[in-house]
Every structure is written in C-alpha cells, then in structure tokens.
KOLKE-358217 format. One line per 10 residues: number of its first residue (from 1); their letters; for each residue x, y, z of C-alpha. Coordinates in nm, 4 decimals, decimal comma. Layout:
<rs>
NUM> a> X Y Z; ...
</rs>
This chain:
<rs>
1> xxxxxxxxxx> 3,9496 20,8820 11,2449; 3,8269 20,7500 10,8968; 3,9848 20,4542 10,7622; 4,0442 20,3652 10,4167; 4,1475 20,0330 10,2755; 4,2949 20,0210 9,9435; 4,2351 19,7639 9,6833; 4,4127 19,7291 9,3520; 4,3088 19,3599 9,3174; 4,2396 19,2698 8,9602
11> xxxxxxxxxx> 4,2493 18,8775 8,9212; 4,6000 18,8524 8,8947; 4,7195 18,6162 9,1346; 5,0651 18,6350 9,0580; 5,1079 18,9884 9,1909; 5,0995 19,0564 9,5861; 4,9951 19,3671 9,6005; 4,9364 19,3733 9,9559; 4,8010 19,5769 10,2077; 4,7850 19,9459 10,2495
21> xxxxxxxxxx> 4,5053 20,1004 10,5113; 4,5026 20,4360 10,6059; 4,3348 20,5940 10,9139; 4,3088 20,9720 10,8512; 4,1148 21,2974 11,0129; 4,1625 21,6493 10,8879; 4,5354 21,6748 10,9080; 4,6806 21,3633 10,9937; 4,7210 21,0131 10,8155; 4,7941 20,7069 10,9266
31> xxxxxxxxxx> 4,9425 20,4734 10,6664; 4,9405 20,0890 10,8304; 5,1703 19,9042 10,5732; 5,1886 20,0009 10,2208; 5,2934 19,6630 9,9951; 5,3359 19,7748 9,6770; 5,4392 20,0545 9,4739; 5,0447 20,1158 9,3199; 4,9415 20,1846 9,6866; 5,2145 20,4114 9,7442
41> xxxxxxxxxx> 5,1271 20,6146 9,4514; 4,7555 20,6057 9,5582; 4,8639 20,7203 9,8949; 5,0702 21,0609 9,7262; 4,7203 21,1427 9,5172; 4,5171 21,1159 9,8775; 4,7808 21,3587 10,0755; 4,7518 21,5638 9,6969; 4,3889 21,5702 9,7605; 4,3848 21,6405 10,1282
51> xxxxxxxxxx> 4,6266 21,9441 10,1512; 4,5638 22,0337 10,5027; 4,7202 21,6603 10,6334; 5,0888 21,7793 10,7301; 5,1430 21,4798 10,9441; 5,2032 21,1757 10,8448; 5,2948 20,8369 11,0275; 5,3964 20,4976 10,8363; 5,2996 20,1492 11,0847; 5,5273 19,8645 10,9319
61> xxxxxxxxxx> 5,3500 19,5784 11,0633; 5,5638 19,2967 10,9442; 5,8687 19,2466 10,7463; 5,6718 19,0336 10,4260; 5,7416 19,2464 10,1034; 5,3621 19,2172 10,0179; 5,3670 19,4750 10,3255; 5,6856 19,6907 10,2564; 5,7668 19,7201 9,8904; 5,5979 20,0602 9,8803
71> xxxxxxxxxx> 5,7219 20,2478 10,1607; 6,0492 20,3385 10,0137; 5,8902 20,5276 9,7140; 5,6121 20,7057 9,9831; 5,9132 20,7904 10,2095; 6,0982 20,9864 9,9104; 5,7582 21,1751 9,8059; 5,7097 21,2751 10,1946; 6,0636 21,4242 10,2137; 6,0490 21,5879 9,8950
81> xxxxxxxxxx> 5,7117 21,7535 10,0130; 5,8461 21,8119 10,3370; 5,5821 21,6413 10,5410; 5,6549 21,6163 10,9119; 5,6926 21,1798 10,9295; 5,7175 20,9333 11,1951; 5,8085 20,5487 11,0945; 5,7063 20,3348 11,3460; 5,7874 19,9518 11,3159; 5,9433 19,6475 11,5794
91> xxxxxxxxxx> 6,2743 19,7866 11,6092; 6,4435 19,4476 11,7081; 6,8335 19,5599 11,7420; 6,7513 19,7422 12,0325; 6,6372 19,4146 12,2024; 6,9301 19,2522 12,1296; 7,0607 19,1676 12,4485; 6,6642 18,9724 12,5442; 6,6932 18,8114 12,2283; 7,0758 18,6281 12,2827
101> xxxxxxxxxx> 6,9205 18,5389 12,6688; 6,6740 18,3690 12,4744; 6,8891 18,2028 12,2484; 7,1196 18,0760 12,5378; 7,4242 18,0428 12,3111; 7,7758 18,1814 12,4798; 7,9292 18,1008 12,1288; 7,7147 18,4108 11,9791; 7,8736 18,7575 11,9775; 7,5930 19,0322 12,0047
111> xxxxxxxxxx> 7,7287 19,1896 11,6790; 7,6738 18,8411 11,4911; 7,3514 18,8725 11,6569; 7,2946 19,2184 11,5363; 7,3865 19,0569 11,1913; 7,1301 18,8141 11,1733; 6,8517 19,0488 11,2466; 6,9197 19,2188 10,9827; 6,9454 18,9597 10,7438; 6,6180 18,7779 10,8527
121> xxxxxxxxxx> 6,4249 19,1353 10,8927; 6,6041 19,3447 10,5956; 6,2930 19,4936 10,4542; 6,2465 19,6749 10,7847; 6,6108 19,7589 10,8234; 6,5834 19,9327 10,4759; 6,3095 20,0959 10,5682; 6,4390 20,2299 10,8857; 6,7880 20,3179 10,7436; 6,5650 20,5453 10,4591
131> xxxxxxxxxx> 6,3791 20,7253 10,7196; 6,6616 20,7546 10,9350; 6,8657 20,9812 10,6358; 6,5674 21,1896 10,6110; 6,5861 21,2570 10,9569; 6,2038 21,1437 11,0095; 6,1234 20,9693 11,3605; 6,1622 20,6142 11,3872; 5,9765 20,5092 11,6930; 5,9954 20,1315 11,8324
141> xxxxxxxxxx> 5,6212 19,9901 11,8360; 5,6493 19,8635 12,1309; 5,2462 19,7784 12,3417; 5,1283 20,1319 12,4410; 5,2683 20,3263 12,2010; 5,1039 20,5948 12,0329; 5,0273 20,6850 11,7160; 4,8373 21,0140 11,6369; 4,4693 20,9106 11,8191; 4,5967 20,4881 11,7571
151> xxxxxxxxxx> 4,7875 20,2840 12,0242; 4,9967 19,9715 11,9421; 4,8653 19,6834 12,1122; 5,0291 19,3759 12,0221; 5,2891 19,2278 12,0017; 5,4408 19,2337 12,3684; 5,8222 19,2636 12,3989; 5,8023 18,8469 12,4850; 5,6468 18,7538 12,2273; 5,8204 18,9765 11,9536
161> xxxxxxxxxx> 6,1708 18,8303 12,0918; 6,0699 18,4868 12,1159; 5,9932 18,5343 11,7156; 6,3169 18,6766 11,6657; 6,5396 18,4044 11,8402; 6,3352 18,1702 11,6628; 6,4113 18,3405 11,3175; 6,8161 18,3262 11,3918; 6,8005 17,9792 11,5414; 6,6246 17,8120 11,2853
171> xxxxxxxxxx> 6,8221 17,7552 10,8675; 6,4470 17,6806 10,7752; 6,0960 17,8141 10,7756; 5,9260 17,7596 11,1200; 5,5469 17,8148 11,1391; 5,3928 17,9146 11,4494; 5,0347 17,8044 11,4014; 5,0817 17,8297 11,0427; 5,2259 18,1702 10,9954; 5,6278 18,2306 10,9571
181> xxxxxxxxxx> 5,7936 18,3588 11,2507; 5,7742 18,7049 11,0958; 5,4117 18,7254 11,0109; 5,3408 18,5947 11,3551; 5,4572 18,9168 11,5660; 5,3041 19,1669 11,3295; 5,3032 19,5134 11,5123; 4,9343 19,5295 11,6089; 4,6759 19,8566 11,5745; 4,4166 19,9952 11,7679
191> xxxxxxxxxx> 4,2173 20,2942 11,6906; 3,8684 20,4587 11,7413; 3,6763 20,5411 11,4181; 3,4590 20,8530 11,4183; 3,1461 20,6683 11,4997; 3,3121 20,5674 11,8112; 3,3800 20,1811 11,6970; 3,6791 20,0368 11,7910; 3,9066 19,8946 11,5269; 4,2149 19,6144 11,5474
201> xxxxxxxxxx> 4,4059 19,5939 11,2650; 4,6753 19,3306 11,3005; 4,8962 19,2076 10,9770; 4,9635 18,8605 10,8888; 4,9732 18,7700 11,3193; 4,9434 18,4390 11,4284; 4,5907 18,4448 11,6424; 4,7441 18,3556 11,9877; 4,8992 18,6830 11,9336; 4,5664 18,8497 11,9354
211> xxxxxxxxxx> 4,4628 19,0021 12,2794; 4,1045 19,0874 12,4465; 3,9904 19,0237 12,1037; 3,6072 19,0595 12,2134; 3,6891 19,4608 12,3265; 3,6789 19,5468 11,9300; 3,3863 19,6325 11,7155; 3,5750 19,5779 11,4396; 3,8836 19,3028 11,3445; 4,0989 19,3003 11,0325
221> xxxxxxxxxx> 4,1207 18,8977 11,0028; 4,5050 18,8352 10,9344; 4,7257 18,7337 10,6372; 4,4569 18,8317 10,3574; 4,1971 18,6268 10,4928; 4,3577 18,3155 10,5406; 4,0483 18,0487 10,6392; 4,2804 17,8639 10,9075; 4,3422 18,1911 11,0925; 4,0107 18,3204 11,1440
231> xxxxxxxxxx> 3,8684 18,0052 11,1977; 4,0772 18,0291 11,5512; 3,9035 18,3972 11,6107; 3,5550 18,3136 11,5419; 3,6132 18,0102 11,7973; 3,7632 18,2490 12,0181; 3,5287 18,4790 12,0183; 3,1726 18,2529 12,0335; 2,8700 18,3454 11,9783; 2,9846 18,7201 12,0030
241> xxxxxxxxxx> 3,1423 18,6787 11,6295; 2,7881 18,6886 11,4911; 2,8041 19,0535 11,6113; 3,1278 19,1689 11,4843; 3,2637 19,3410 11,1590; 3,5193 19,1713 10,9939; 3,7891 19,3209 10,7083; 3,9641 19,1527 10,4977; 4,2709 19,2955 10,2982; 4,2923 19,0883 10,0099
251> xxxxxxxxxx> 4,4863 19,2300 9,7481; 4,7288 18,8663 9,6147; 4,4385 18,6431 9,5040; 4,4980 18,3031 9,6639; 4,8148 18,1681 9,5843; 4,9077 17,8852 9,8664; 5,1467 18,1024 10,0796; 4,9666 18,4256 10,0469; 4,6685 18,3701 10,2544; 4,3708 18,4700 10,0354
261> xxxxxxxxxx> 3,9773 18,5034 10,1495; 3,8180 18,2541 9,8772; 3,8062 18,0151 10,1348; 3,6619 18,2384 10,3942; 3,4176 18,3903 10,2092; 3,2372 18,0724 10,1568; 3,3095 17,9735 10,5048; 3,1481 18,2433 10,6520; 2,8945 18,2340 10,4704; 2,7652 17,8415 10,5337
271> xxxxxxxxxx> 2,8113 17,9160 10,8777; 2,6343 18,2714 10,8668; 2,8395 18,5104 10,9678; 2,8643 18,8652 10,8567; 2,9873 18,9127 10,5311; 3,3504 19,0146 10,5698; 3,4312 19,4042 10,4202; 3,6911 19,2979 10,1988; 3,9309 19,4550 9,9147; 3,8814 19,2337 9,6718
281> xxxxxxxxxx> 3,5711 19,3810 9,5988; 3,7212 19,7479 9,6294; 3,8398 20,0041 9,8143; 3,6378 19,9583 10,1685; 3,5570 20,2973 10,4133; 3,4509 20,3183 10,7080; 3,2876 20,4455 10,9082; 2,8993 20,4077 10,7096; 2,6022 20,5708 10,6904; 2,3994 20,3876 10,9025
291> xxxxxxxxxx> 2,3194 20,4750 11,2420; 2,5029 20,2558 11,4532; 2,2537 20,1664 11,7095; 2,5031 20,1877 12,0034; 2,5641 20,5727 11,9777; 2,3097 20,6805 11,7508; 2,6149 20,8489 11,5499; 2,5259 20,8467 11,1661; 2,8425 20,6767 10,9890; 2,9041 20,5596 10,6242
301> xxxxxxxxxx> 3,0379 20,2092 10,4815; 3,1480 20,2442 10,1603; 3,2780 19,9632 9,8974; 3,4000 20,0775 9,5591; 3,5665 19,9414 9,2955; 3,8628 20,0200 9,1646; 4,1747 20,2946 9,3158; 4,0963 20,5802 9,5834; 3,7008 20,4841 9,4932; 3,5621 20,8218 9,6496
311> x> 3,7668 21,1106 9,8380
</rs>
C-alpha cells in the first residue's frame, strides 16, 4: 500500500480541519478518518483520478468532529458512484451488555444505556446510520480485524468499554492521561507500505493504549502532535526512537484543546530526533525514494504543499 496524508493547513487556527490519510494500491483505498468537508472533496478528485479503485473502506477512528465532519459528504459521492464501501468504526451498542457490567448500576435499563451511547458518540452513530441506508458494510473494529491488506490493532474490547462506561458515568470531561475518554480508545491501524515498512496509525489515543509500539517502522504520533503524548512514546520506546519515522497530522494549528505539533517540533528537535513528516508542511507520501537499507526496496517520501500535491 501507498499512503497519503492530506494537508489543507493554511495558518488558520480557528478551523480543525483534521485528519484524513489514505492507504491505497491499484484498486483499493483506504480512507482512515476524513475531518472535514475539504478532505472529503480531495478524496472524490483522488478516486476521479484513480478509476480502477472500486473498493473503498472508511476507518472512523474516533468520534471528535475534527475526524468525522467529512464522511457524510464522501459517503453520498460513493453511493452515487456506486463504489462497493465498507465503514468500519467501534461499534459500541453491540457491547452494551460489558459496558452496564462495568457500570455496576441495577437502576440502568440497557435501552437508557443504549441512549447514552448515542448521545456521547453521535458523530459515529450518524455515520453508521448513513452507511447503513446505503446498504454499505458496517463492520465493528474490533483487534484483528481486517481491512483490505490493514488489521485493526488497538483498542481491545476492555479498554474500548472501560472508555465508554466512563463517558456515561461521568456529567463532565474526564481525561485519561490528558486525552477525553473518546480520543483515548481511537480505533487503531496497522498496515504494510510497499517498501515493506510497517505503519501504526492511531487517532487522538491516549499512549497506554498503544501496543508493541517498537514492532513499527513507522508511528503517526496522536492528537495532531500533541508534545505531552509523544513525549510518553519516545520514553517508551528508548533509544530505539532515534530510529523511527514519525507523522504528524496537523491540520488545526495549535489551539489549546486541539493538540498541535509547534511544541513538538521544537522538542524534537533540541533533543535530536528525526524530524517528524508532518501536514503542516503539506501533503506527506510515503513510501520514498530512497533505498531503505533493510530491504534494498527503492521507495519515495514526498512532502508537498498545498491539496492532493502529486497523483
């Protein structure tokens, strides 16, 4: 697979664009979160200008809006052009009955329950109601599932429930290491690039909710770059951080609750680390054209600014 981050970042801090990455060979695509409506249109001219992808299969990772706000509008171009679509997201109602055992409270119907989930994750029920009339799949993304040649690894069924309960017990925000309970359990992506390097892309997840972090080549560091995050992978991973690649989807400047890389960037560099592949400079591809001295397979990193940058 090739993989394609999008940037629209322009300055403008006031607008979350979001994140939108595709993974894509010669007639599939992968769209991992699509935030805002400018991605979703940049999406419909890359399927316009790859005619022989028929498949197509949409990763929510989290319910945030700066992750969702464009699927709707991508979902209504794929049924119009009759693309064969999977949605694939957390699909908490069916753990219903796990998430009440956690919540311990014989007062609570499991239709109440069922309520409250869809209050507290309403972009994703939207979503999944969308897809549903246009009689695409909707798969649970549940550890182990497939996607085309990706796998979901993260979060497990414990964790993703324990961030659920915590979202219907709780009238205010609770932070799990920082995050909000939904950024924590972001649905979590693995996939092998064509030069054979493995990828993790991972959302706005809370760190402890990163697995075997030091089996990737390549990490997406979560929420936009936020400093405090990827401070805990870098410790995590030692000495072998020096080696990896890092991306960064940073497409909603730095506002205070939108994570943001300004931080990191200088970070990193004091403490001389790779420079992080980031969208705020552009649109970043991989793989790059440099041969990768572990399988000698010639590859090609590109940054570009602006849109689609090169097709």
């Amino acid at each position: 697979m090739k993989l394609k981050a999008l940037s629209h970042y322009d300055g403008d801090t006031d607008t979350k664009f979001g994140d939108c990455i595709l993974l894509y060979n010669n007639n599939t695509l992968i769209v991992y979160d699509c935030g805002h409506n400018k991605h979703s249109e940049t999406v419909k001219s890359f399927l316009i200008s790859h005619p022989s992808i028929s498949q197509v299969h949409i990763v929510i990772s989290h319910n945030d809006a700066d992750h969702t706000n464009g699927v709707i509008d991508l979902l209504d171009y794929l049924k119009d052009n009759n693309y064969s679509t999977s949605v694939y997201s957390s699909l908490y109602l069916k753990h219903t009955k796990k998430v009440m055992e956690l919540l311990d409270d014989d007062r609570r119907t499991k239709s109440a329950t069922k309520e409250h989930i869809l209050e507290n994750f309403d972009n994703i029920a939207e979503i999944v109601e969308k897809a549903t009339d246009y009689s695409f799949a909707v798969i649970d993304a549940t550890v182990n599932t497939t996607v085309a040649s990706a796998k979901v690894v993260g979060p497990t069924e414990e964790e993703f429930v324990a961030v659920v309960a915590q979202a219907i017990k709780d009238d205010s925000v609770t932070l799990i290491e920082g995050e909000t309970v939904m950024n924590a359990a972001s649905v979590q992506l693995k996939c092998t690039l064509n030069d054979g390097e493995v990828i993790l892309l991972c959302g706005d997840a809370s760190p402890s909710y990163l697995h075997n972090l030091d089996s990737y080549d390549i990490i997406q560091l979560p929420h936009h770059g936020k400093l405090d995050d990827a401070k805990v992978i870098f410790d995590e991973l030692d000495d072998s951080a020096y080696r990896k690649t890092f991306l960064v989807s940073d497409n909603t400047g730095s506002a205070a609750n939108s994570g943001g890389s300004t931080k990191l960037k200088h970070y990193m560099q004091e403490e001389q680390y790779k420079a992080a592949l980031n969208t705020r400079d552009g649109v970043v591809e991989l793989p790059d054209d440099v041969l990768n001295g572990r399988n000698g397979i010639a590859t090609q990193r590109r940054t570009y600014y602006g849109d689609l940058g090169s097709i």
